[in-house]
C-alpha positions as CSV (number, residue, x, y, z in Angstrom):
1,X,100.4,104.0,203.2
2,X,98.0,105.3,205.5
3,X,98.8,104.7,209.3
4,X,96.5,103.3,212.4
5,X,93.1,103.0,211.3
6,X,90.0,102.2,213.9
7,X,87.8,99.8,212.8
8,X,83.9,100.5,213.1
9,X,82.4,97.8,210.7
10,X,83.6,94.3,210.3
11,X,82.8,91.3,207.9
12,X,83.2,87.9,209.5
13,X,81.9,84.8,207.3
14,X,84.1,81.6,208.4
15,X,83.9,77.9,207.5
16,X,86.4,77.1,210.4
17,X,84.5,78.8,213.5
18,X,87.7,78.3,215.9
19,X,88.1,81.3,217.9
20,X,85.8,83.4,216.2
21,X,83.2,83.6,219.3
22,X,85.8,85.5,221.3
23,X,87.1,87.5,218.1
24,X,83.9,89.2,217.9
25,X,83.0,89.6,221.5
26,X,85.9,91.2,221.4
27,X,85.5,93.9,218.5
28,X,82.0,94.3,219.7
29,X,83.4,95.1,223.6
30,X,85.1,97.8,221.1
31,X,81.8,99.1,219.5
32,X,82.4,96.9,216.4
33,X,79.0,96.6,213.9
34,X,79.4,93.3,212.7
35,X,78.4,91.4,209.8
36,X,77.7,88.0,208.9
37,X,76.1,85.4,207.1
38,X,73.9,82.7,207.9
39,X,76.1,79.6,209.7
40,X,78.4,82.4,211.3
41,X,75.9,84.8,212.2
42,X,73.9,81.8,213.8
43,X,77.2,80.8,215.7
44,X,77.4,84.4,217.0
45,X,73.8,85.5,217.8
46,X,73.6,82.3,219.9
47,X,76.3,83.2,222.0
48,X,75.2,86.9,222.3
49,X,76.9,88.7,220.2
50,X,75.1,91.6,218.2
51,X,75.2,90.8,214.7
52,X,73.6,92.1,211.2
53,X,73.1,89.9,208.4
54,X,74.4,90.7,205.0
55,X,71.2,90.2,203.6
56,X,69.4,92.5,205.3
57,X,72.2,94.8,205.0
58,X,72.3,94.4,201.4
59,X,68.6,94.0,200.8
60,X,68.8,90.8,199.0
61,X,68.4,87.4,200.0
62,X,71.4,84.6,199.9
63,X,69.8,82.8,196.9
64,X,70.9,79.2,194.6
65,X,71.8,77.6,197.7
66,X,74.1,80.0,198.8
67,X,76.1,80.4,195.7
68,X,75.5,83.9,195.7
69,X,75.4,85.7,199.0
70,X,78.2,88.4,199.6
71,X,78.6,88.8,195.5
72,X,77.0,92.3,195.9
73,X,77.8,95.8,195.6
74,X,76.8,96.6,199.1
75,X,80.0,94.2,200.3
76,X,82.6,94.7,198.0
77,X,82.1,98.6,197.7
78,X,81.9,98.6,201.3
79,X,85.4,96.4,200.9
80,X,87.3,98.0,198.0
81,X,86.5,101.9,198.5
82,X,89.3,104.4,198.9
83,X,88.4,106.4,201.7
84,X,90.8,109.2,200.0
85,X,88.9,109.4,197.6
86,X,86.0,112.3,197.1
87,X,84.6,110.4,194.1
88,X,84.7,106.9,196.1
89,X,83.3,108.8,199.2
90,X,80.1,110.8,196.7
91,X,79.8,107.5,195.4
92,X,79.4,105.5,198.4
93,X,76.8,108.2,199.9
94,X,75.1,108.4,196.7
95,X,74.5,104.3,197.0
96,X,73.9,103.3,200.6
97,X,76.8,101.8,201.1
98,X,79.0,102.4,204.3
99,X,82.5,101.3,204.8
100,X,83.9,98.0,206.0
101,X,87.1,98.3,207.9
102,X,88.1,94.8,208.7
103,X,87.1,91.5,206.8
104,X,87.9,87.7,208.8
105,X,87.0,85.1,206.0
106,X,88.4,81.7,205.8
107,X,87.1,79.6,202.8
108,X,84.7,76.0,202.5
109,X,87.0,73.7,203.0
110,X,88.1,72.2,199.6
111,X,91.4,70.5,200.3
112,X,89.3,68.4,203.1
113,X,86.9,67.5,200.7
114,X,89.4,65.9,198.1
115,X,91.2,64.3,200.7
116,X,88.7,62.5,201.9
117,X,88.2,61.4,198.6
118,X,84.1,63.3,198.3
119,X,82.4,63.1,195.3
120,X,82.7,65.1,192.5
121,X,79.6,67.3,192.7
122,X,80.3,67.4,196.3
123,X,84.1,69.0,195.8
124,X,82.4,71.3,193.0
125,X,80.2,72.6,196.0
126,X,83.5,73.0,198.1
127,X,85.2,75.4,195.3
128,X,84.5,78.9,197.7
129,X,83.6,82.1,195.4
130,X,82.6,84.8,197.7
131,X,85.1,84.4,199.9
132,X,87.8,84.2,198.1
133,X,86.7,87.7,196.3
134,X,86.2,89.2,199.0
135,X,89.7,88.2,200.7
136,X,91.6,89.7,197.3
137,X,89.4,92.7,198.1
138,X,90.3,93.3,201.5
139,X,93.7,92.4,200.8
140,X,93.8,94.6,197.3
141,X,92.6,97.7,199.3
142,X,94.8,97.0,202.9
143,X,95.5,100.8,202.9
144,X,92.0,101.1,204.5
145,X,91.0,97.4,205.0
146,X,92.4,94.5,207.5
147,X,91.8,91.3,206.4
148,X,92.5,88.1,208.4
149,X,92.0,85.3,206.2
150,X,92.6,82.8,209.4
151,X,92.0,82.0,213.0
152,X,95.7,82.6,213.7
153,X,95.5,86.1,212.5
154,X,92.8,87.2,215.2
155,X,95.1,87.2,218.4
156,X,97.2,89.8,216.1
157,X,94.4,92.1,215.1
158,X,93.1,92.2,218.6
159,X,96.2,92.8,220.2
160,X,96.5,95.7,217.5
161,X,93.4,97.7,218.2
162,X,94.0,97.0,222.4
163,X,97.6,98.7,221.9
164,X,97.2,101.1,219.2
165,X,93.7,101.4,219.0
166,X,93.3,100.9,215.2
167,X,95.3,98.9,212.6
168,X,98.9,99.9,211.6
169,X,100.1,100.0,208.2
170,X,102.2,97.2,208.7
171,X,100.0,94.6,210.2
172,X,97.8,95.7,207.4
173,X,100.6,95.1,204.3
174,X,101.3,91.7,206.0
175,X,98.1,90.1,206.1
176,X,97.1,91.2,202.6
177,X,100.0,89.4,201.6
178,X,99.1,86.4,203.5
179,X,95.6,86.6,202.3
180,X,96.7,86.9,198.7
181,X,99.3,83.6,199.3
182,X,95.8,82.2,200.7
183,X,93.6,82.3,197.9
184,X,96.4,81.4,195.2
185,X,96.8,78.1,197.2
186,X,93.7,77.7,197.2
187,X,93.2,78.6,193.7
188,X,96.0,76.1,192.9
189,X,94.7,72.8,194.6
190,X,91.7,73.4,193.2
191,X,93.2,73.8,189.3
192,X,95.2,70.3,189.9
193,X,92.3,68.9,191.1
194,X,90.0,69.5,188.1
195,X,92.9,69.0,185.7
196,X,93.5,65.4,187.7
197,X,89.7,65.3,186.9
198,X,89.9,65.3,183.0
199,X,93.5,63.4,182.8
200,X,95.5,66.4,182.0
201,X,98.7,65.4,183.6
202,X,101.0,68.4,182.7
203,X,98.3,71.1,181.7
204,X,99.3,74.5,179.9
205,X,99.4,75.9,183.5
206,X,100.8,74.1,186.5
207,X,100.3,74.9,189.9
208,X,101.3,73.6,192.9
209,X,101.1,75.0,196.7
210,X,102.7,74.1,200.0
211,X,101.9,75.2,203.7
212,X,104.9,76.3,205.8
213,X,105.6,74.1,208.5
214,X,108.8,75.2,209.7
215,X,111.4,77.9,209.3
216,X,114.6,76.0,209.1
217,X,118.1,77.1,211.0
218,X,119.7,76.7,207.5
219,X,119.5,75.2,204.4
220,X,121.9,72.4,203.1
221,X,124.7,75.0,204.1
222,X,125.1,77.4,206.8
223,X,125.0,80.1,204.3
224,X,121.7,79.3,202.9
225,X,118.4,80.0,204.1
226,X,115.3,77.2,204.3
227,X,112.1,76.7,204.8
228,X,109.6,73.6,205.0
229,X,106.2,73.6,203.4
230,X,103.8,70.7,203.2
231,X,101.7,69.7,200.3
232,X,99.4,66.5,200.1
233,X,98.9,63.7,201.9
234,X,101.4,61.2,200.8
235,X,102.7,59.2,204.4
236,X,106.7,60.6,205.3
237,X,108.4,62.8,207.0
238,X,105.6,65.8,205.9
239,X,102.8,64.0,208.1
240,X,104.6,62.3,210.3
241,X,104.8,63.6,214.6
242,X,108.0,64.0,215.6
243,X,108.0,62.6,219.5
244,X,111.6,63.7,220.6
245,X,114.4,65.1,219.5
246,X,115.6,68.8,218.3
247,X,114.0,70.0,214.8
248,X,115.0,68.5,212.0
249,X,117.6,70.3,209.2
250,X,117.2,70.6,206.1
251,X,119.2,67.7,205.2
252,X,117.4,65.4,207.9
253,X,114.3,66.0,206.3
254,X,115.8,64.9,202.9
255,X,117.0,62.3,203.9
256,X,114.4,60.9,206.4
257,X,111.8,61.3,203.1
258,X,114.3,59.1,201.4
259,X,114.9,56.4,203.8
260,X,111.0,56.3,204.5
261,X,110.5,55.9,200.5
262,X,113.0,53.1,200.3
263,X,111.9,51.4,202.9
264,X,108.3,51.7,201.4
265,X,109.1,49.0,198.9
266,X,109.4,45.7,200.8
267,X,106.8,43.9,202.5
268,X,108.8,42.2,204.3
269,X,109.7,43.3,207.8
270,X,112.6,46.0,206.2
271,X,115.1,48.6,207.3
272,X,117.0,51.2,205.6
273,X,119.7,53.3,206.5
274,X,120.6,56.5,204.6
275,X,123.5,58.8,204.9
276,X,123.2,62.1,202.3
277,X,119.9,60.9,200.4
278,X,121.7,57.3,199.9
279,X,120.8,53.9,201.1
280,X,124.1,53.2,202.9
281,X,122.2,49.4,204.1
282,X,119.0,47.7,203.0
283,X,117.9,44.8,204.4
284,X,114.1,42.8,204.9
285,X,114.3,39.5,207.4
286,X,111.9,37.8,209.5
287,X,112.3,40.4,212.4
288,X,113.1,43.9,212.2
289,X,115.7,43.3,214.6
290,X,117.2,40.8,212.1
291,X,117.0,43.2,209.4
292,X,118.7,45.6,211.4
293,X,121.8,43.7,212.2
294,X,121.9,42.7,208.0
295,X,121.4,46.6,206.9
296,X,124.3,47.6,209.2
297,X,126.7,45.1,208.2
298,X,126.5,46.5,204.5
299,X,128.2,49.8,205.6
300,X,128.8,50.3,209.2
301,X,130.7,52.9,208.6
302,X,128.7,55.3,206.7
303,X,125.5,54.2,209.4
304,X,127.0,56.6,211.3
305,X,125.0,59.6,212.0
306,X,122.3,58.1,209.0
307,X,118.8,58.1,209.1
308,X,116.8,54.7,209.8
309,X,113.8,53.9,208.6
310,X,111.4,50.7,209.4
311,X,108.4,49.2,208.0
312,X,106.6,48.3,210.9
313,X,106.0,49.0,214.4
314,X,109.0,49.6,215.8
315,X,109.8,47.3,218.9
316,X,112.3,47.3,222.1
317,X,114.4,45.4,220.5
318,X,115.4,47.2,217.4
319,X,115.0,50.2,219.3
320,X,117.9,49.1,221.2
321,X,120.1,48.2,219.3
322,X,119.5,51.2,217.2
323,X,120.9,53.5,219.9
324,X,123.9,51.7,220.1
325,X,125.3,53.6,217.3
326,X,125.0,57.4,216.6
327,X,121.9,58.0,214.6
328,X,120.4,61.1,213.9
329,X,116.6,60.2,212.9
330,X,114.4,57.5,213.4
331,X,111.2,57.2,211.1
332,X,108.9,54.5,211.4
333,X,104.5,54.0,211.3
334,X,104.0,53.5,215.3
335,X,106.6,52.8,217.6
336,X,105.7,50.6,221.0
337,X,105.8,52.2,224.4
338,X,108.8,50.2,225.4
339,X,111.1,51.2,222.2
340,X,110.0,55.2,222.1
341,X,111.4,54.7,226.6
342,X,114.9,52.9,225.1
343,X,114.8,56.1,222.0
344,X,114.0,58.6,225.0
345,X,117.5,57.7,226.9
346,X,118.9,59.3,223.4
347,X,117.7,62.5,223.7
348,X,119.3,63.9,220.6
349,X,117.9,61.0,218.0
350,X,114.5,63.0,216.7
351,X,112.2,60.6,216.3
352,X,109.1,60.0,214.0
353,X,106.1,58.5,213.4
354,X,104.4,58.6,210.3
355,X,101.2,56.6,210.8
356,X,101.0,54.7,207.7
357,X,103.7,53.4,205.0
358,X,103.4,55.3,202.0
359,X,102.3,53.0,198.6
360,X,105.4,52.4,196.4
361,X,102.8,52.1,193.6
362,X,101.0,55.2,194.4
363,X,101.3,58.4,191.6
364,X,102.0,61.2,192.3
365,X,104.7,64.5,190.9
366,X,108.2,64.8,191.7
367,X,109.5,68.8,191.2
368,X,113.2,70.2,191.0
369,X,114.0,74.2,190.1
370,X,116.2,74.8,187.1
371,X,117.3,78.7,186.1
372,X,114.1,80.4,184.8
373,X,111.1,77.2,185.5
374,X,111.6,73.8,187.5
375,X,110.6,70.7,185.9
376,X,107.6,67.9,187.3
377,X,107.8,64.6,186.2
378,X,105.3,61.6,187.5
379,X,107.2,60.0,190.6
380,X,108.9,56.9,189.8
381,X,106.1,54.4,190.9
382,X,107.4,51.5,188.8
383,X,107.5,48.0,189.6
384,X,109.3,44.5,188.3
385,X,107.7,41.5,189.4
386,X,109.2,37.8,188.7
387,X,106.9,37.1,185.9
388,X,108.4,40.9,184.0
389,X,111.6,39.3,184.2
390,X,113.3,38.3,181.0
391,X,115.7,35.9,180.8
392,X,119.0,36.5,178.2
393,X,121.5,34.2,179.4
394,X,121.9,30.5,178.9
395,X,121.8,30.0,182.4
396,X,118.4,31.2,183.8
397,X,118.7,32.5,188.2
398,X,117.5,30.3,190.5
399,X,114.6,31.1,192.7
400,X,116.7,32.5,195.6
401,X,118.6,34.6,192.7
402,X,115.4,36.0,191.8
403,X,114.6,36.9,195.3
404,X,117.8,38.6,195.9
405,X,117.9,40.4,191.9
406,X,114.1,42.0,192.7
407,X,115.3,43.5,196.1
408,X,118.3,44.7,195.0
409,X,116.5,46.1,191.7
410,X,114.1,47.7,194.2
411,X,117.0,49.2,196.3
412,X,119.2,50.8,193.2
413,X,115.2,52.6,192.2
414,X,116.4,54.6,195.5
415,X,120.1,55.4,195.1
416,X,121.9,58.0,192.7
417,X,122.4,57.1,189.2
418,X,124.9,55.7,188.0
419,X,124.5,52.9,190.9
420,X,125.4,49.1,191.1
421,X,124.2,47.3,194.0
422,X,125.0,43.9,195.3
423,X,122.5,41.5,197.6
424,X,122.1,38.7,199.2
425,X,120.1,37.1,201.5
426,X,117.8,39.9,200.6
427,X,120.3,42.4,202.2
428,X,122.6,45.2,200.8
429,X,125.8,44.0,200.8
430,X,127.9,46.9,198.6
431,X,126.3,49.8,196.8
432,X,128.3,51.8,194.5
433,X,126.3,55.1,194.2
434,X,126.4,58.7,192.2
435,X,129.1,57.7,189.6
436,X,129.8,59.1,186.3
437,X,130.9,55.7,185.0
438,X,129.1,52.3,185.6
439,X,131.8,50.5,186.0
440,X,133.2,52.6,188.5
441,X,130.0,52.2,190.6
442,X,130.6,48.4,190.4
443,X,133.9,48.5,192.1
444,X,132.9,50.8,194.5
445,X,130.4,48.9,195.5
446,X,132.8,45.9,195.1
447,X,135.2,47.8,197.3
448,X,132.4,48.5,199.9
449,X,131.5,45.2,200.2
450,X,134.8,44.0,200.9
451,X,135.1,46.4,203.5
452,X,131.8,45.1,205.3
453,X,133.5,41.8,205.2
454,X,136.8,42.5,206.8
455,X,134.2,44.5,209.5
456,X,131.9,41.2,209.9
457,X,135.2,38.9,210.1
458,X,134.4,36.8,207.5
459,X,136.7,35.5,205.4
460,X,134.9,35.2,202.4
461,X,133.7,38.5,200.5
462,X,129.6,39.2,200.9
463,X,129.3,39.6,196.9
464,X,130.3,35.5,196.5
465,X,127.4,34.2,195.4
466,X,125.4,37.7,195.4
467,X,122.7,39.3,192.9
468,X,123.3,42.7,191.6
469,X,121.5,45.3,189.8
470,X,122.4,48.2,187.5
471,X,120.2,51.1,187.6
472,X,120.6,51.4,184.1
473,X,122.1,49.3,181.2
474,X,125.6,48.6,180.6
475,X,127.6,50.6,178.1
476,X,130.1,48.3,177.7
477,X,130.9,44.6,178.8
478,X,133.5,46.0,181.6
479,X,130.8,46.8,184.0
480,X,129.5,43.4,184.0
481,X,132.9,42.0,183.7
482,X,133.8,43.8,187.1
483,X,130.7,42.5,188.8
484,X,131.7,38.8,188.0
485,X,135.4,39.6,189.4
486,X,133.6,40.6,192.9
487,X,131.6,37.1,192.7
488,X,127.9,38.0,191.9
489,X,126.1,35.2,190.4
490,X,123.5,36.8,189.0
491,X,122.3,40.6,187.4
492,X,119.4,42.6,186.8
493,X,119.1,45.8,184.5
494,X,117.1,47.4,182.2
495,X,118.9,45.7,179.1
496,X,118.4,48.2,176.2
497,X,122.4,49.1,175.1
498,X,123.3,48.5,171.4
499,X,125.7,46.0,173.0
500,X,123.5,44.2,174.7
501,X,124.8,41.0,173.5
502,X,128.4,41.9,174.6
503,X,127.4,42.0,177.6
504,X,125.0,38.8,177.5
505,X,128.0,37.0,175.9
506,X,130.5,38.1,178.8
507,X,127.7,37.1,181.2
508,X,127.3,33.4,179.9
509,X,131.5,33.7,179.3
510,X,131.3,33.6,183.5
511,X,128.7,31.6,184.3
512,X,126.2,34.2,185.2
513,X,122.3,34.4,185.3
514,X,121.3,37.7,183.6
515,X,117.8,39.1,183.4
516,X,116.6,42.2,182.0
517,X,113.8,44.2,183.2
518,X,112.8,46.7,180.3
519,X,112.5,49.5,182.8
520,X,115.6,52.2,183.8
521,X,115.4,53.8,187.4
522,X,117.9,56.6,186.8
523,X,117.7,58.8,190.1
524,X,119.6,62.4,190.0
């Protein structure tokens, strides 16, 4: 690696003009000859900066509508030459073409075109060409060429030629690299774009891209390193301004993503509180307040230290009473003046506001690493409505069964398989989560419920007279068998199980309502 380098020549072509006006006053303060093309070099000229067009440095016009403008030998050779090189250098001479020792390019802006939902030809005309080439370039011959491929990479370059009077080999090694991570995103939301285009779901080649948003103390250990990148524009914890609080952890930003998710599915005015990527209490009321108090009561023990998350704007009230317990993260659309005050006296719960609820209906990819590949599946965006129900019992639920069977099915879509959870009232009141055996995660969730009650002072058990659903089907009779012992009334699940009528005929054996759905929510 070669070591400082001046620069004499520069390209600069940018879509996103920020800073660039005092970039280039800058390297022409320096004796910089600088290039450009037509919306930059307008930009610069206009605020008196000396600047020659490429196509009068090339000698041919930008032509189709700009497709083709920098696509010339009299750029990239100026880019790509080895100035080591005796054959590069004869070359050059032989051609016209002189050296360019630093290139600033960012590229048409693609991933605002698609998210603002343009039309196709339009995006097509979005899909950069030139400056993406000419970024690999710059980047592919970094030994002699700085590239800064954004507006945050100026203050750096600057800073370099002021101190050292040229580029360093290092400065020059990183940026390439960050140029190169550039273009393959960019390269990447373009491909799932076009493959979204022609309904190729999982094409031979799948890409996918984040931007890094934070460097993380630590992953889910001490001993692990993290980072946080964001990709899309799905509503969460990824968009979402964080208004107080220290930064988040690794594991906050887990499970704040899956408290907001849960919470996603109710229309109703709903909160959910999660401890380790669980629902520890789900609960929609008339009030968010209301659902508060019902959410808590199905574990107040594990709300401890959980995440919350709300469906609506969240107000004083709910606010305070909130605080009144340790939490660690609040995440909710908008929160009033009055409630972010009552949040502020807490200056350790972070909290954040997303903007919008995220559609529980909405597709999208979910993506977990395996040794050697990771695996994408479609995210579970599946829905059970009264009229998918069917009935298999003798005794069919009544409409407040029905209520309480559809939230709790839409609660168990968010907690780790196996899971049984118990409702009523449209509230949590025992969840059984992660267990090998489904009958175990109906006593546990039994056994949490009973817990609750001796916390509430009740002296009958939450699950009398509760609805509960099974994530999956049951295996055997004993699961459902365990359920009816706690007092649930009613149960949803997929159905499916070659002893389906076991457990049917253990069902109508206790009296219970049983409906099966014909869709599984496994979650591991």
């Amino acid at each position: 690696m070669s070591g400082s380098l001046p620069v004499r020549r520069a390209l600069i072509s940018v879509s996103d003009k920020t800073g660039v006006v005092p970039f280039a006053s800058a390297l022409a303060a320096r004796g910089v000859e600088i290039l450009s093309t037509g919306g930059t070099a307008a930009v610069l000229a206009k605020a008196g900066i000396a600047v020659k067009e490429v196509a009068k440095e090339s000698g041919f016009p930008e032509i189709l509508d700009g497709r083709v403008k920098t696509l010339v030998p009299q750029i990239h050779g100026g880019i790509l030459a080895r100035r080591d090189q005796p054959r590069h250098v004869k070359e050059m001479a032989e051609h016209g073409i002189a050296p360019i020792d630093l290139v600033a390019i960012n590229l048409y802006p693609f991933e605002a075109a698609i998210a603002r939902g343009a039309p196709f030809a339009e995006c097509i005309e979005m899909i950069d060409i030139g400056g993406p080439a000419m970024l690999r370039a710059a980047a592919k011959n970094h030994e002699f060429v700085v590239v800064a491929s954004a507006p945050a990479h100026y203050e750096a370059v600057l800073a370099e030629l002021e101190e050292h009077g040229g580029t360093r080999a290092e400065l020059r090694r990183k940026l390439a690299a960050e140029a190169f991570g550039r273009t393959a995103a960019y390269d990447a939301t373009i491909a799932l774009w076009f493959q979204g285009t022609v309904g190729e779901t999982f094409p031979a080649n799948f890409s996918f891209t984040g931007r890094l948003a934070e460097t993380l103390r630590y992953g889910e250990n001490p001993h692990q390193r993290a980072a946080f990148y964001v990709s899309g524009a799905r509503p969460g914890v990824a968009s979402a301004r964080q208004v107080q609080g220290k930064p988040l952890s690794y594991n906050n930003i887990n499970d704040t993503d899956a408290a907001y998710e849960c919470v996603a599915e109710f229309a109703e005015p709903s909160v959910a509180i999660v401890k380790h990527a669980n629902p520890c209490g789900v609960a929609s009321a008339g009030t968010l307040a209301e659902a508060w108090e019902l959410a808590l009561r199905s574990d107040p023990v594990s709300a401890f230290g959980g995440v919350v998350a709300v469906n609506r704007l969240l107000d004083a009230e709910t606010a305070r009473r909130i605080v009144a317990i340790f939490t660690e993260v609040v995440i909710a659309p908008d929160a009033s003046t009055e409630a972010q005050k009552i949040l502020a006296n807490k200056r350790n719960v972070r909290l954040l506001l997303a903007g919008k609820i995220p559609g529980a209906e909405e597709a999208g990819f979910s993506f977990r690493s395996v040794a050697g590949g990771f695996l994408v599946q479609t995210r579970d965006n599946g829905r059970i409505g009264a009229g998918d129900l069917k009935v298999v019992t003798q005794r069919a639920p009544s409409a407040a069964e029905i209520a309480d069977l559809l939230f709790a099915f839409r609660v168990a879509k968010h907690v780790r398989s196996n899971t049984i959870v118990y409702a009523k009232g449209c509230a949590t009141v025992g969840i059984g989560a992660g267990q090998m055996s489904r009958v175990d995660a109906a006593r546990i969730a039994a056994w949490k419920a009973a817990e609750a009650t001796r916390a509430a002072g009740l002296s009958t058990s939450l699950t009398v007279g509760s609805a509960a659903a099974s994530d999956a089907f049951f295996p055997f009779a004993d699961g459902l068998e365990a359920i009816a012992e706690a007092g649930a009334t009613a149960v949803i699940q997929p159905g499916g199980s070659i002893r389906d009528e076991e457990v049917i005929t253990a069902a109508d054996r206790a009296g219970m309502a049983m409906v099966f759905t014909g869709m599984r929510h496994f979650r591991h």
